[in-house]
N, C-alpha and C positions, 0 to 999 in steps of 0.2 A: 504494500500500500504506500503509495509517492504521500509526501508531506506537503503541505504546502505553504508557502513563504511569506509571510503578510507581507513583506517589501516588494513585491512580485504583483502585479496587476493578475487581477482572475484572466485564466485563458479563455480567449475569444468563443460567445456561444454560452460560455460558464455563467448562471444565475449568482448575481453575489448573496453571500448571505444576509440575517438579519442584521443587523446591528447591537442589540438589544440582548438577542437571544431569548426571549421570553418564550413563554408555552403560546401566548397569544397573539405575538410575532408569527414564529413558526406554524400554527393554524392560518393566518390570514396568508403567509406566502406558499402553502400549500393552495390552500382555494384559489391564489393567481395565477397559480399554474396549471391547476383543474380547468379556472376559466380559457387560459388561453390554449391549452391542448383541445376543448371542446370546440374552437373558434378559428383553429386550424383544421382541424378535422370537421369541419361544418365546410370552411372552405373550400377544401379539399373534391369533400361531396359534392360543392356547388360546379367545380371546374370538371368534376369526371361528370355530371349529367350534359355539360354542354360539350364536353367532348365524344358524347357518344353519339353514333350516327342514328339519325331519322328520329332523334329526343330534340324539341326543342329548350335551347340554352337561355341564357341569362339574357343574351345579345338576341333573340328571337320574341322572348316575352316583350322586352322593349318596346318593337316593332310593332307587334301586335296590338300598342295599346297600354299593354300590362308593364308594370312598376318593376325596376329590376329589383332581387333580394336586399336588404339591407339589416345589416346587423341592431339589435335590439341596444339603446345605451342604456347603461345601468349604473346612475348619479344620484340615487333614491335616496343617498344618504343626507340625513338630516334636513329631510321636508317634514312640515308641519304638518301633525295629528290631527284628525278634524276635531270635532267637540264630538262629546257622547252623553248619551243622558239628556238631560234639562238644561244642557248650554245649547243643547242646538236649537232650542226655542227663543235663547236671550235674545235676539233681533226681530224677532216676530211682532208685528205691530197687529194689537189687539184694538176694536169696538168695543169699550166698554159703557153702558148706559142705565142709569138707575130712574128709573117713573115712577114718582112718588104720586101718580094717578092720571087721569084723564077726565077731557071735557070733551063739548062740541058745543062750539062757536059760529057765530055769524060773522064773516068780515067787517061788517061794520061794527060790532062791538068789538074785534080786534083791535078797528083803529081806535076806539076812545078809550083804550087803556091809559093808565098814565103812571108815572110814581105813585104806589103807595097803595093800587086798586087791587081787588083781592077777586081772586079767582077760585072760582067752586069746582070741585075735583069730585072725583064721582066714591072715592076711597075717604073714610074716618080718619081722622088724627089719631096715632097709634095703630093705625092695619098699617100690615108688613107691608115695605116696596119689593117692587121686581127690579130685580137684575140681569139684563140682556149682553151679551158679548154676541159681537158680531148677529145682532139681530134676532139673537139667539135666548131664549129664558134657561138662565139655570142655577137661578136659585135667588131665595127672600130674605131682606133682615128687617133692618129696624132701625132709623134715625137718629143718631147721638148728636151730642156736641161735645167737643173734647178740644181745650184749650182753643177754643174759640174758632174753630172749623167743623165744618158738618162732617162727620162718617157715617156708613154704614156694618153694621153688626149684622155678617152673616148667620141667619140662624137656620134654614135651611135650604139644602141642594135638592136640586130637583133630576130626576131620573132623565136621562138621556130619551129624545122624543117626546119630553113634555110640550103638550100644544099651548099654543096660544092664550086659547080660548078659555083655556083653565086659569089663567094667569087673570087677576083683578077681580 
């Protein structure tokens, strides 16, 4: 078995070694050379079908219309994860709308509203409001005040399919 010289440049063709020497060194320049023996030998295969008679070749597909082979790039490293879970909704732009009741109006009383005029709702002070998303009913609470802004206190969810007409 020959030694060899670290003063001495690797002979021509020769893969240097790692550097490092680590076990995960030595894994990652094993797979480069998995990949590039697959990549040779892919190549290979690509130049013996067009060298075989009445096969067409790379230089034929072309012709034809068709895309010649092209090797796959594989730069995968360190692209960004999507979201998973309840991030991939954080961008979702919701309808939300709470009806603390309903009327039905004349346009002319519409216009002579003014500051301060009060409107008769077809719902009691203290019946639950609805709560619509996107148009949608699903679910009732109940009207706070709390440091001097309105909330609503979810008190129940309503089952998926709940009509309309049940609501008020």
């Amino acid at each position: 078995m020959a030694e060899r010289d670290d003063n001495n440049p690797a002979p021509e063709g020769a893969e240097p070694s790692p550097a490092s020497g680590t076990p995960a060194d030595d894994m990652a320049q094993a797979a480069l050379k998995a990949a590039q023996d697959a990549i040779a030998s892919l190549q290979s295969d690509v130049n013996q079908a067009a060298s075989a008679p009445g096969q067409p070749g790379p230089a034929d597909a072309a012709a034809e219309g068709g895309a010649p082979f092209e090797l796959p790039v594989f730069s995968g490293v360190g692209e960004a994860v999507p979201p998973k879970g309840i991030d991939l909704l954080s961008d979702v732009n919701l309808n939300v709308k709470i009806e603390l009741g309903r009327t039905r109006m004349l346009v002319e009383d519409v216009l002579k509203l003014a500051e301060g005029a009060i409107v008769e709702l077809e719902k009691l002070a203290g019946d639950p409001v609805d709560i619509f998303v996107n148009d949608r009913p699903i679910a009732r609470g109940e009207v706070l005040v709390l440091n001097d802004n309105f909330c609503v206190r979810i008190n129940e969810i309503l089952q998926p399919g709940a009509d309309e007409r049940a609501i008020g």
